[in-house]
Residue, then its C-alpha position, 0 to 999 in steps of 0.5 A: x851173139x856169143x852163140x853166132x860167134x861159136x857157130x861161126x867159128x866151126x867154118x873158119x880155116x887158118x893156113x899154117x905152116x909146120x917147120x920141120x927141122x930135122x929135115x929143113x922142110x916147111x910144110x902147109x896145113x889148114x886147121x880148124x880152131x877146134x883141132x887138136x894137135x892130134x888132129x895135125x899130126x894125122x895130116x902131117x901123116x897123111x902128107x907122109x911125114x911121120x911126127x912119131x917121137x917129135x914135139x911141137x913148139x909155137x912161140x918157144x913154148x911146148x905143146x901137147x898133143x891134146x891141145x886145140x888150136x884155140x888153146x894154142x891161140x894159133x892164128x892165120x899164117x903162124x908156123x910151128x916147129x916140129x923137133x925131134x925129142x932128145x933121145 
């Protein structure tokens, strides 16, 4: 059963947001479970937002870039905050 769970958790999809604060903007991503965050800083790139020198918070806590979606127990619909680090 455990082994079903974990095959099944390479196809599913959570749509999340990244609030970014410094612009006001709110942008939409879809994730995999076993994306880093890493991994969302190249979409964000690929939208054409750089997240160079900026961190991530969920839930008033900081989060590293290799950090995966499940460690961060992100789910369908939560939004992240990107800030600029303080220089």
């Amino acid at each position: 059963m455990e082994g079903l769970r974990r095959g099944l958790s390479r196809w599913k999809r959570y749509h999340i947001q990244v609030h970014l604060a410094d612009e006001a903007l709110l942008l939409p991503l879809t994730v995999r479970p076993r994306d880093t965050l890493s991994d969302l800083r190249a979409q964000l790139v690929g939208q054409g937002v750089s997240s160079w020198k900026r961190t991530f918070y969920y839930n008033a806590r900081r989060l590293d870039d290799h950090q995966t979606v499940r460690d961060v127990r992100l789910q369908d619909g939560s939004v992240l905050l990107l800030v600029s680090d303080p220089r």
